[in-house]
VONU-758904 format. One line per field, with one value per residue: x, y, z of N, C-alpha, C in turn; residue in one letter. Coordinates in steps of 0.2 Angstrom, whole numbers, m for minus. Each point is the difference from the previous one (the first is absolute). Layout:
VONU-758904
n_u = [X  ...]
n_v = [Y  ...]
n_w = [Z  ...]
ca_u = [X  ...]
ca_v = [Y  ...]
ca_w = [Z  ...]
c_u = [X  ...]
c_v = [Y  ...]
c_w = [Z  ...]
residuo = [A  ...]
END
This chain:
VONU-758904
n_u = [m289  m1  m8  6  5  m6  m5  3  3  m6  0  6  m2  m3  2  4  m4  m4  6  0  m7  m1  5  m3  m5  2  3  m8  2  6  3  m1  5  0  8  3  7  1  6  m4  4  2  m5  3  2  m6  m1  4  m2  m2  6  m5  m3  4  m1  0  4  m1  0  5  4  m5  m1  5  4  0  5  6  m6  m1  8  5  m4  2  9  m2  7  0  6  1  5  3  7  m3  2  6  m1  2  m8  m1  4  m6  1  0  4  3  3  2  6  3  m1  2  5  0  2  4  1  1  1  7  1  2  2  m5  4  5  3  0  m3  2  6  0  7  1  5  7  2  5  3  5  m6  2  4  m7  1  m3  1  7  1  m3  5  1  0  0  6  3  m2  2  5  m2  m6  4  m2  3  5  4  2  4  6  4  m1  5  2  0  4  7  m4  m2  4  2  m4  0  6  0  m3  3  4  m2  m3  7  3  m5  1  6  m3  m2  4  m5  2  4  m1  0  4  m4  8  3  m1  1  m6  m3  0  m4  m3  6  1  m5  1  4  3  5  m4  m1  2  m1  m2  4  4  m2  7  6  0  5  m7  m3  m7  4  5  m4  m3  6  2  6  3  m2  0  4  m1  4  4  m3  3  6  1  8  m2  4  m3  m3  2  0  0  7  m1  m3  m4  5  m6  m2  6  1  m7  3  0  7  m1  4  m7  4  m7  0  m1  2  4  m4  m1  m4  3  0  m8  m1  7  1  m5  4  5  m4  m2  7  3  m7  0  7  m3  m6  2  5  m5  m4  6  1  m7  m2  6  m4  m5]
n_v = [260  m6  3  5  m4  m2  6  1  m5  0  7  m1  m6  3  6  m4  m2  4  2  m5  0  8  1  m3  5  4  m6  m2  6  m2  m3  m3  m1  m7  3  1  m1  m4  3  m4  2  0  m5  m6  3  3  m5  m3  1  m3  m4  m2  m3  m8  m1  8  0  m6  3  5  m5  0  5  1  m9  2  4  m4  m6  7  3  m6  m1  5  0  m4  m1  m7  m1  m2  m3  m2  1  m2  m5  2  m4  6  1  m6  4  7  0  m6  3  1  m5  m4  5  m3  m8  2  6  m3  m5  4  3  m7  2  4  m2  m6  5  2  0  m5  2  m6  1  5  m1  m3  0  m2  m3  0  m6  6  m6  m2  0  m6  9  1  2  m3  2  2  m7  m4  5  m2  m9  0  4  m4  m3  6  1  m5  4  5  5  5  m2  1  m3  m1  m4  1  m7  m1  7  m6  4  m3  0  6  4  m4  2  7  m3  0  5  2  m2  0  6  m1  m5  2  6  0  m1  4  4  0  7  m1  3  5  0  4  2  m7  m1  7  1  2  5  m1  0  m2  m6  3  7  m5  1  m1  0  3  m4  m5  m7  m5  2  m2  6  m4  4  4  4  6  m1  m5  3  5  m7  m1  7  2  5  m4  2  2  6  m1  3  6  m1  m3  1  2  3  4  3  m8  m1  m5  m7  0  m5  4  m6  m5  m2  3  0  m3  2  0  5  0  1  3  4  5  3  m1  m9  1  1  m6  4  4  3  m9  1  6  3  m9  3  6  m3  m1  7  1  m4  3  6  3  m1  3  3  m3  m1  3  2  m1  1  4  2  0  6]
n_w = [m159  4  m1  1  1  4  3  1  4  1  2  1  1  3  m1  6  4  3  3  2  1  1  1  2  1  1  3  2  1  4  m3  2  3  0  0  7  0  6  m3  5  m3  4  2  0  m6  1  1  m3  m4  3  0  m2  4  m1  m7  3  m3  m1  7  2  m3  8  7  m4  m1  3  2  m1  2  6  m3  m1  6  2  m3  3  3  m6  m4  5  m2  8  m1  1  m3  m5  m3  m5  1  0  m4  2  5  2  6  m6  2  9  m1  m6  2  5  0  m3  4  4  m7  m3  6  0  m3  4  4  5  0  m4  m3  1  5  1  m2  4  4  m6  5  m2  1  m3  m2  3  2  m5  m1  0  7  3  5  m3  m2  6  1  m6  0  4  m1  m4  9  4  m5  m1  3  1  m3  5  3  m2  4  m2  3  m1  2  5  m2  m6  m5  2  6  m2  m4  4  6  m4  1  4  2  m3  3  6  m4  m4  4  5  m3  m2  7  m3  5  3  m5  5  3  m4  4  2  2  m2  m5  5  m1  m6  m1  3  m5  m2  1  0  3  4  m5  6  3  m4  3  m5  m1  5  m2  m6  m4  m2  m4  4  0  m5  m4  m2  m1  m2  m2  0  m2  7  m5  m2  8  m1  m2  m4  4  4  6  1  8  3  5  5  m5  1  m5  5  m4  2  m3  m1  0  m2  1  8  3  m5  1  9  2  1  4  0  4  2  1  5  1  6  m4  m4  m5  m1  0  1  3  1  2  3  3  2  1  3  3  m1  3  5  m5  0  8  m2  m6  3  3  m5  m2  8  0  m4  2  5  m4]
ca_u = [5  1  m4  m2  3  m2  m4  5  2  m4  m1  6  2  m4  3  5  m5  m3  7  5  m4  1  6  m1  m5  5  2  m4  0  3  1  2  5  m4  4  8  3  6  5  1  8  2  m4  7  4  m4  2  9  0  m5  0  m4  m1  m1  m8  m2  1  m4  m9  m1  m2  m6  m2  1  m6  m9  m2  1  m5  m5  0  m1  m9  m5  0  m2  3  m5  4  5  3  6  5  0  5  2  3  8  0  2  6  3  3  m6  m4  m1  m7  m4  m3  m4  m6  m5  m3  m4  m7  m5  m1  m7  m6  m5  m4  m8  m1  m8  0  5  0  m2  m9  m3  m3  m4  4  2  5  2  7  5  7  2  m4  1  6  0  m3  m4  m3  m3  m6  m4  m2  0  m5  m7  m2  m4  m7  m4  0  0  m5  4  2  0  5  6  7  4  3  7  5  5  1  8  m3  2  m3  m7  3  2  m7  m3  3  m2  m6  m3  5  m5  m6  2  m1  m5  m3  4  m3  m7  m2  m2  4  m1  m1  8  2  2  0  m1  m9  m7  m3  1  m6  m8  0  5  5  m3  3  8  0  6  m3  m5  5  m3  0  7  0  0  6  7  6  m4  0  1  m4  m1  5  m5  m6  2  3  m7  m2  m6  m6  2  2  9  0  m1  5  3  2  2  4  7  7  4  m1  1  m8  1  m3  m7  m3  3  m2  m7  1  5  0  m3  3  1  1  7  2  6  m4  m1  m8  m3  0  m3  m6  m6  4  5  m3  m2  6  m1  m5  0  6  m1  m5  6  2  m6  m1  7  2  m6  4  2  m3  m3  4  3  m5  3  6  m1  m5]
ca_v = [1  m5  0  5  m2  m6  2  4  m6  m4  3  0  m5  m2  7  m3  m7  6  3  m4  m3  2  m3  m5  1  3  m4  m3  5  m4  m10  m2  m6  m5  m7  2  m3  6  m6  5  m1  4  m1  0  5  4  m3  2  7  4  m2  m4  m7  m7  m3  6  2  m3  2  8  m4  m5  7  4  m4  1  8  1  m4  3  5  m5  m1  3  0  m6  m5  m7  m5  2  m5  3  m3  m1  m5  m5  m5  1  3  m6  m2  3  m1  m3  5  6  m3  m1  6  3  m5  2  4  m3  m2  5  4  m1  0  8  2  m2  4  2  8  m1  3  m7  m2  8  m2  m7  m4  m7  m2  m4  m3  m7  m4  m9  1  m4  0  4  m2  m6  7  3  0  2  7  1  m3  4  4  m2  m4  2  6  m3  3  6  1  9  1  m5  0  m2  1  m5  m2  m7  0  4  m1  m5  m6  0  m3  m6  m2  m1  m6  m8  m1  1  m10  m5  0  m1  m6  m1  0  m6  m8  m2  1  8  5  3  9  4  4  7  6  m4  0  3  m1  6  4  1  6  2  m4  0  4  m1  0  m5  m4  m2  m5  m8  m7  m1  m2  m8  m4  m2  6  7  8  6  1  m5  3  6  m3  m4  3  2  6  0  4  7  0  4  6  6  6  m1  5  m2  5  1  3  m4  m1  m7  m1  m9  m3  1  3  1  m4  5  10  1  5  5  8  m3  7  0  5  0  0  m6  1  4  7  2  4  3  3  m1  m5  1  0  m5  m1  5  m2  m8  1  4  m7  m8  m2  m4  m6  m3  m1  m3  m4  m3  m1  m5  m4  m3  m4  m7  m7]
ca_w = [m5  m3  m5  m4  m4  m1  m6  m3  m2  m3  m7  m2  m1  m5  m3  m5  m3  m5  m3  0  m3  m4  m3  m2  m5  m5  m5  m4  m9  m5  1  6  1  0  5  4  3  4  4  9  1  5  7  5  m1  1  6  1  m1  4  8  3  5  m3  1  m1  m8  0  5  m4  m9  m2  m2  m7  m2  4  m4  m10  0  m2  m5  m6  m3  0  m8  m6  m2  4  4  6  1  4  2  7  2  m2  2  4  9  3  2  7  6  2  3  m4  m5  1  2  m6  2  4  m4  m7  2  3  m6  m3  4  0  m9  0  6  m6  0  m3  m4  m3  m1  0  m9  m4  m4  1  0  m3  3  m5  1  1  6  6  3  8  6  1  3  m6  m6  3  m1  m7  m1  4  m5  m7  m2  3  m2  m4  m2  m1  m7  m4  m1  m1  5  m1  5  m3  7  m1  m7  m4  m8  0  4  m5  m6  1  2  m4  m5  6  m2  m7  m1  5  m3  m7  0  3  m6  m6  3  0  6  3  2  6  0  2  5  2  9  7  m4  m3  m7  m2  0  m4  m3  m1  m4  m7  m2  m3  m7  m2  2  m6  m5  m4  5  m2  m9  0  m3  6  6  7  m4  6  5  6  4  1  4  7  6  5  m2  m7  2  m1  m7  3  4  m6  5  7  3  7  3  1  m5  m3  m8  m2  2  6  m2  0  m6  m6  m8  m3  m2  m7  m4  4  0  7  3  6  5  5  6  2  1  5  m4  m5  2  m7  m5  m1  m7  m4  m3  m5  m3  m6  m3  m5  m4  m2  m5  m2  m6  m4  2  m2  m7  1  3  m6  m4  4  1  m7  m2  4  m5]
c_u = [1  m5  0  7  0  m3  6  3  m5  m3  5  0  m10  1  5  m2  m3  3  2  m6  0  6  m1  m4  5  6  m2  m3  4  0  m1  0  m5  2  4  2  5  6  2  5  4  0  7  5  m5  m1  7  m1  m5  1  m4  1  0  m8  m3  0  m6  m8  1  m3  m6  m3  m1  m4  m9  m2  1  m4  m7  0  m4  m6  m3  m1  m3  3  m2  5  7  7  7  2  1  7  3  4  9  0  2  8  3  2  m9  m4  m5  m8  m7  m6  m6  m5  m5  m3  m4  m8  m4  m2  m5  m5  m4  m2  m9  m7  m6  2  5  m1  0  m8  0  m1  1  7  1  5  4  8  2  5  m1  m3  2  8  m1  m1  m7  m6  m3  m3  m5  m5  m1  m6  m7  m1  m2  m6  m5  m3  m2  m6  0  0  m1  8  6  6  5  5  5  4  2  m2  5  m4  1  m1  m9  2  0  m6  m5  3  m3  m8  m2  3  m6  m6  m1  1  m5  m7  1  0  m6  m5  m3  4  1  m2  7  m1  1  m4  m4  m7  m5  0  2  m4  m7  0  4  4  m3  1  6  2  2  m4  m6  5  m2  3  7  1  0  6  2  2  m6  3  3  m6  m2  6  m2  m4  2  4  m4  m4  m6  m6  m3  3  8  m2  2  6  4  3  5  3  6  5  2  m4  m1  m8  1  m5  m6  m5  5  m4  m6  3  3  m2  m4  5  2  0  2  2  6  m3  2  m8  m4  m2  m4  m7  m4  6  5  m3  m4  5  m1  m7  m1  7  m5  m8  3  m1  m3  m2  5  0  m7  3  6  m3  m4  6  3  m5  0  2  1  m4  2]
c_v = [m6  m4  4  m2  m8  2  3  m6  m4  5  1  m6  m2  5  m6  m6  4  1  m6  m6  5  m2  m7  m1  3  m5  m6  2  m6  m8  0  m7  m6  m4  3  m4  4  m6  7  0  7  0  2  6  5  0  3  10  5  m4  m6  m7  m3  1  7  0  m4  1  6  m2  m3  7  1  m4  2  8  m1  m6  5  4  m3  m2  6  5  m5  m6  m4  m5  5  m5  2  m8  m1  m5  m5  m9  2  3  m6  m1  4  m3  m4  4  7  m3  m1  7  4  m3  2  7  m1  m1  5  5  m3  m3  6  2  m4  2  2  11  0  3  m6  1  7  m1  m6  m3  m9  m2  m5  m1  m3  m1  m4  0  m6  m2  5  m2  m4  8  6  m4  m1  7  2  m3  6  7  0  m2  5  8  m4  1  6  m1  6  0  m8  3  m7  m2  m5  m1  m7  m1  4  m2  m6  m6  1  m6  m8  m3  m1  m3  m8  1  m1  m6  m4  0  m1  m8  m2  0  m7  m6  0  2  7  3  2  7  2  1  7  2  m5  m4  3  2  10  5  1  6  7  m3  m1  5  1  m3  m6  m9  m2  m5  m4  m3  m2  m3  m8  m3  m1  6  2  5  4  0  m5  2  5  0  m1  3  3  6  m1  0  7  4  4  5  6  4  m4  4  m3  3  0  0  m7  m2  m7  m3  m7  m3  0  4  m1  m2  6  7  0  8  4  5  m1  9  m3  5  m1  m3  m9  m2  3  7  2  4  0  3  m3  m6  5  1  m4  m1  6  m3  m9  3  5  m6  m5  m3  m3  m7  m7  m2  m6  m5  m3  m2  m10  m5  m2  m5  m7  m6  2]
c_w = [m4  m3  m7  m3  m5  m9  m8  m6  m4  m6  m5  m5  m6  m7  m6  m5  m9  m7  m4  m9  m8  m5  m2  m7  m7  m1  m4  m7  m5  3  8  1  1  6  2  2  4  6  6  2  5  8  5  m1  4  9  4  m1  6  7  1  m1  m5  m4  0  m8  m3  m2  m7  m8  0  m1  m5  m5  m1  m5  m7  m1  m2  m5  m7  0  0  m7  m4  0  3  3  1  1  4  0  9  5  m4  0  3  7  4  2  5  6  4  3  m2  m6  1  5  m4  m4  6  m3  m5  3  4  m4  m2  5  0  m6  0  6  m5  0  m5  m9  m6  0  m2  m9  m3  m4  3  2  m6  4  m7  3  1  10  5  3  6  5  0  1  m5  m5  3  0  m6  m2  4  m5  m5  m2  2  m5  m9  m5  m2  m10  m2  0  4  3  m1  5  m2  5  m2  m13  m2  m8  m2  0  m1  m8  1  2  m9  m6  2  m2  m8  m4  3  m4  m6  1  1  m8  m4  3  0  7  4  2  7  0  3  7  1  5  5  m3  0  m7  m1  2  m2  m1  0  m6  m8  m4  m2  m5  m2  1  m4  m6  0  8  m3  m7  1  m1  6  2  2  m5  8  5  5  6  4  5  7  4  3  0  m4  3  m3  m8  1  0  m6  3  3  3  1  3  2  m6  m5  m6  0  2  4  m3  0  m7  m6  m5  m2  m1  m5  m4  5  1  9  5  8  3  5  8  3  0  4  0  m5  1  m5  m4  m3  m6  m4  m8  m4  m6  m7  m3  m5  m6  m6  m7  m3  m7  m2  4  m3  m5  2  3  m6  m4  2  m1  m8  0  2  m2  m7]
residuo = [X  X  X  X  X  X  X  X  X  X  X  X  X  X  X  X  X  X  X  X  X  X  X  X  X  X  X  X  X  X  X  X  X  X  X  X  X  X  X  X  X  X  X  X  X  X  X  X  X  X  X  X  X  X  X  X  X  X  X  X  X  X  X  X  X  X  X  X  X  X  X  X  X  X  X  X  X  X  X  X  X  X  X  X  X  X  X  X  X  X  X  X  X  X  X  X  X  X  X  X  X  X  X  X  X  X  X  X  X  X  X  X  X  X  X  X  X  X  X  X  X  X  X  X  X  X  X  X  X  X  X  X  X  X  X  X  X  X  X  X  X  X  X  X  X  X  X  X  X  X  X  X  X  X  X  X  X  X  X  X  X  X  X  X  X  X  X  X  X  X  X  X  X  X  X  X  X  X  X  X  X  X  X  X  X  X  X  X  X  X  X  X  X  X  X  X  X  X  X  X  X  X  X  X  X  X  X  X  X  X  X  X  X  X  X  X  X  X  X  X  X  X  X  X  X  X  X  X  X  X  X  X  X  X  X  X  X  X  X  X  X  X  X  X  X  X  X  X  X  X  X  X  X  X  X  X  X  X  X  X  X  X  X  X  X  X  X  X  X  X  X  X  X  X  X  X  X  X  X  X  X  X  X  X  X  X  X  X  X  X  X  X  X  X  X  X  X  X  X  X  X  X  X  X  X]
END
């Protein structure tokens, strides 16, 4: 009985796979997204909702992590970007923190596991934010990610921890001051700093548009794309979707200088919750807009040079 329900399940499940690739072929008919981004917002409430353990809410939002990681590559989407832990996460209760530091580090150990859906298609790790406000432990375990997945250039993961918009904008003010005197002394430009130093993508970063910009201008001021250059995000080109689930319209600080002309989608669902149906939703709602939202994006860019 219990091979005959084994069998059941596994034909059930590849039926859905089947199912699930078709629909995917039928929304490459039109645009398909470049970039996601998604703020995981729901873990503990979900948690609280279902009874479960400190730290259970958590576990549930890596799961989910992992299935809306498959969905988005296997539509196409090449960068991936979650909100994983903000700088304002730091002012919870110590204990609560460091609960969610060790959690950290046991997640990205299992993403780099050789069955892990990181090798199975070939994504690169990326850690943005301010990385040296983590545990010793965690960046330890960051560091080793980055270096190990660094070879990786079919897809891009993203992971915004100890980050705020704020404290990116600042970083890439300091930076593009230190290389602008640096310049005007007569001195080797240091290399910006991003996501702790690793360098950017091979064979990815050339593709990204925003990064085909001259060498820092020779005048005294900082333009834009010396600003550009130096945030943590200009691995990457701004996002085409933000999600964030449980119902809230706001983007806490995240992403305020790349989503200005991204389409926000704010399912009710917590993240734990989030399913195939709830990107594909956003995916026919940004493929709805994509033209009106390109046309502002050429009109912006104009207007900046």
């Amino acid at each position: 009985m219990q091979i005959s329900n084994g069998y059941t399940v596994h034909l059930l499940e590849g039926l859905y796979c089947y199912l699930r690739r078709l629909l995917f072929k039928v929304l490459c008919v039109g645009t398909v997204p470049n970039h996601i981004a998604f703020i995981m917002d729901g873990n503990r409430r979900f948690a609280k909702k279902n009874n479960l353990a400190e730290g259970e809410g958590h576990k549930a939002g890596f799961s989910a992590l992992l299935s809306i990681l498959r969905y988005c590559y296997e539509l196409g989407v090449k960068y991936v970007t979650v909100y994983a832990f903000s700088i304002d996460n730091f002012r919870r209760k110590p204990k609560d923190v460091q609960i969610l530091m060790e959690l950290m580090r046991q997640k990205i150990e299992e993403l780099l596991q050789q069955e892990s859906i990181i090798n199975e298609y070939g994504v690169r790790l990326h850690f943005i934010g301010n990385i040296s406000m983590l545990s010793e432990p965690v960046r330890v375990a960051v560091d080793k990610a980055m270096r190990v997945t660094a070879h990786n250039n079919h897809r891009v993961l993203l992971i915004c921890v100890a980050y705020t918009s704020r404290d990116e904008m600042v970083h890439a003010v300091y930076q593009s001051c230190k290389q602008k005197w640096s310049h005007l002394n007569g001195e080797e430009p240091s290399k910006a700093v991003k996501n702790g130093g690793i360098e950017k993508v091979k064979g990815i970063e050339d593709k990204v548009e925003k990064h085909s910009v001259p060498p820092p201008s020779s005048c005294s001021l900082i333009e834009l794309v010396d600003f550009e250059r130096n945030m943590y995000m200009a691995v990457a080109p701004d996002p085409d979707i933000l999600i964030r689930t449980s119902g809230e319209a706001r983007l806490s600080n995240f992403l305020l200088w790349q989503a200005g002309t991204c389409p926000l989608y704010a399912p009710s669902s917590l993240w734990p919750e989030i399913g195939l149906r709830h990107l594909v939703l956003a995916v026919l709602n940004f493929q709805k807009y994509h033209h009106y939202l390109e046309n502002k994006k050429e009109k912006k860019k104009h207007k900046n040079f």
